[in-house]
C-alpha positions as CSV (number, residue, x, y, z in Angstrom):
1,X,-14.1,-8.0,-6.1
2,X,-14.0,-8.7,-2.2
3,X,-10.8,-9.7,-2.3
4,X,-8.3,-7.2,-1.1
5,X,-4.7,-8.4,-2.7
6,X,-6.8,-8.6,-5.8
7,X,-8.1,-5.1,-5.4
8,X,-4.9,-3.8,-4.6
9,X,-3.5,-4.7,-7.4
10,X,-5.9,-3.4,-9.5
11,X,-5.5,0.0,-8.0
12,X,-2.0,-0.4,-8.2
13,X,-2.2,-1.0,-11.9
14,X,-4.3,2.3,-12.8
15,X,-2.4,4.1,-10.4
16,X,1.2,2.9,-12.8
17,X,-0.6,4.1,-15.7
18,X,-1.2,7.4,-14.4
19,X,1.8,8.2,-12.4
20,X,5.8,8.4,-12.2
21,X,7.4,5.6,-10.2
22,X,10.0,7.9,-8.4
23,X,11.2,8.1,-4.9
24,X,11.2,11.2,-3.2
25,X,14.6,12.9,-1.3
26,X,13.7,12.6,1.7
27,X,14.0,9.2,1.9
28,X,17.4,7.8,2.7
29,X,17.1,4.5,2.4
30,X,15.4,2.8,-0.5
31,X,12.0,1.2,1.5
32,X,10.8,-2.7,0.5
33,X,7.7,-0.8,-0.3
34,X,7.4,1.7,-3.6
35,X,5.6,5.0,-2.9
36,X,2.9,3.9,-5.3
37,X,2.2,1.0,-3.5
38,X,2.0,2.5,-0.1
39,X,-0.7,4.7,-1.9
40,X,-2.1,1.7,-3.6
41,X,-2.4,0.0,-0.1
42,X,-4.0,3.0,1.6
43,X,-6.9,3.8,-1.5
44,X,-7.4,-0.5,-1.1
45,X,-8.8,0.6,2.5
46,X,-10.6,3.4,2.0
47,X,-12.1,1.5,-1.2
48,X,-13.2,-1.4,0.9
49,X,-14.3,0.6,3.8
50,X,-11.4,-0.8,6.2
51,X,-11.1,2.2,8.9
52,X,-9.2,-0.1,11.8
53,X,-5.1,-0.4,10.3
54,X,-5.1,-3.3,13.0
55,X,-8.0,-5.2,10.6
56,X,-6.1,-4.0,8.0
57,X,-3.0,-5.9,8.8
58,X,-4.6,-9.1,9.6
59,X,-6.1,-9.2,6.2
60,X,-2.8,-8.8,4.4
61,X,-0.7,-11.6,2.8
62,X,2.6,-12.7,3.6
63,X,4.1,-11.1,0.3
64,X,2.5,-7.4,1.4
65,X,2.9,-7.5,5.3
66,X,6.6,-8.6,4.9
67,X,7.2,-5.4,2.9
68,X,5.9,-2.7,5.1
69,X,5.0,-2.7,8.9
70,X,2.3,-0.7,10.4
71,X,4.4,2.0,12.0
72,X,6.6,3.0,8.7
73,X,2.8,2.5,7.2
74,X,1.2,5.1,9.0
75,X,4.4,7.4,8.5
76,X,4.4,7.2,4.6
77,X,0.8,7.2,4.6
Protein backbone atom coordinates (compact mmCIF):
# COMPACT_ATOMS: atom_id res chain seq x y z
CA UNK A 1 0.00 0.00 0.00
CA UNK A 2 1.94 3.25 -1.24
CA UNK A 3 -0.92 4.98 -1.56
CA UNK A 4 -1.73 7.42 1.10
CA UNK A 5 -5.67 8.16 0.85
CA UNK A 6 -5.76 4.42 0.61
CA UNK A 7 -3.76 4.02 3.79
CA UNK A 8 -5.58 6.53 5.52
CA UNK A 9 -8.51 4.98 5.25
CA UNK A 10 -7.42 1.90 6.34
CA UNK A 11 -6.17 3.44 9.57
CA UNK A 12 -9.13 5.21 9.87
CA UNK A 13 -11.20 2.09 9.75
CA UNK A 14 -9.25 0.15 12.70
CA UNK A 15 -9.06 3.24 14.47
CA UNK A 16 -13.52 3.29 14.25
CA UNK A 17 -13.45 -0.11 15.50
CA UNK A 18 -11.52 0.70 18.44
CA UNK A 19 -12.64 4.01 19.50
CA UNK A 20 -15.70 6.46 20.33
CA UNK A 21 -16.43 9.01 17.66
CA UNK A 22 -17.02 11.95 20.13
CA UNK A 23 -15.98 15.55 20.09
CA UNK A 24 -14.35 16.99 22.87
CA UNK A 25 -15.62 20.46 24.90
CA UNK A 26 -13.32 22.41 24.02
CA UNK A 27 -14.19 22.69 20.70
CA UNK A 28 -16.83 25.32 19.88
CA UNK A 29 -17.47 24.86 16.62
CA UNK A 30 -18.13 21.49 15.08
CA UNK A 31 -14.65 21.17 12.64
CA UNK A 32 -15.09 19.65 8.75
CA UNK A 33 -12.63 17.27 10.17
CA UNK A 34 -13.66 14.35 12.97
CA UNK A 35 -11.11 13.99 15.79
CA UNK A 36 -10.49 10.44 14.53
CA UNK A 37 -9.62 11.50 11.38
CA UNK A 38 -7.16 14.17 12.35
CA UNK A 39 -5.54 11.12 14.23
CA UNK A 40 -6.03 8.97 11.25
CA UNK A 41 -4.27 11.65 9.12
CA UNK A 42 -1.37 12.21 11.52
CA UNK A 43 -0.57 8.02 12.12
CA UNK A 44 -0.93 7.94 7.79
CA UNK A 45 2.43 10.11 8.19
CA UNK A 46 4.23 8.72 10.66
CA UNK A 47 3.31 5.24 8.93
CA UNK A 48 4.69 6.28 5.68
CA UNK A 49 7.60 8.08 6.96
CA UNK A 50 6.32 11.69 5.85
CA UNK A 51 8.21 14.10 8.44
CA UNK A 52 7.74 17.54 6.17
CA UNK A 53 3.66 18.66 6.80
CA UNK A 54 4.45 20.86 3.69
CA UNK A 55 5.04 17.21 1.62
CA UNK A 56 2.39 16.19 3.45
CA UNK A 57 -0.07 18.61 2.07
CA UNK A 58 0.89 18.31 -1.50
CA UNK A 59 0.15 14.68 -1.38
CA UNK A 60 -3.41 15.12 -0.14
CA UNK A 61 -6.62 14.94 -2.33
CA UNK A 62 -9.04 17.50 -2.91
CA UNK A 63 -11.71 15.59 -0.63
CA UNK A 64 -9.04 15.66 2.54
CA UNK A 65 -7.18 19.13 2.00
CA UNK A 66 -10.62 20.90 1.66
CA UNK A 67 -11.46 19.62 5.20
CA UNK A 68 -8.61 20.63 7.27
CA UNK A 69 -5.75 23.26 6.64
CA UNK A 70 -2.30 22.99 7.82
CA UNK A 71 -2.50 25.50 10.70
CA UNK A 72 -5.87 24.02 12.51
CA UNK A 73 -3.80 20.70 11.48
CA UNK A 74 -0.89 21.22 13.52
CA UNK A 75 -3.26 22.69 16.44
CA UNK A 76 -5.49 19.46 16.74
CA UNK A 77 -2.60 17.44 16.04
Amino acid sequence: MNNLIANYERILEVLREISDETLLSYQRRIPKMKDLEVVSLVLTAEYMGIDSENHLFRQLSGLISEKIERSVYNRRK
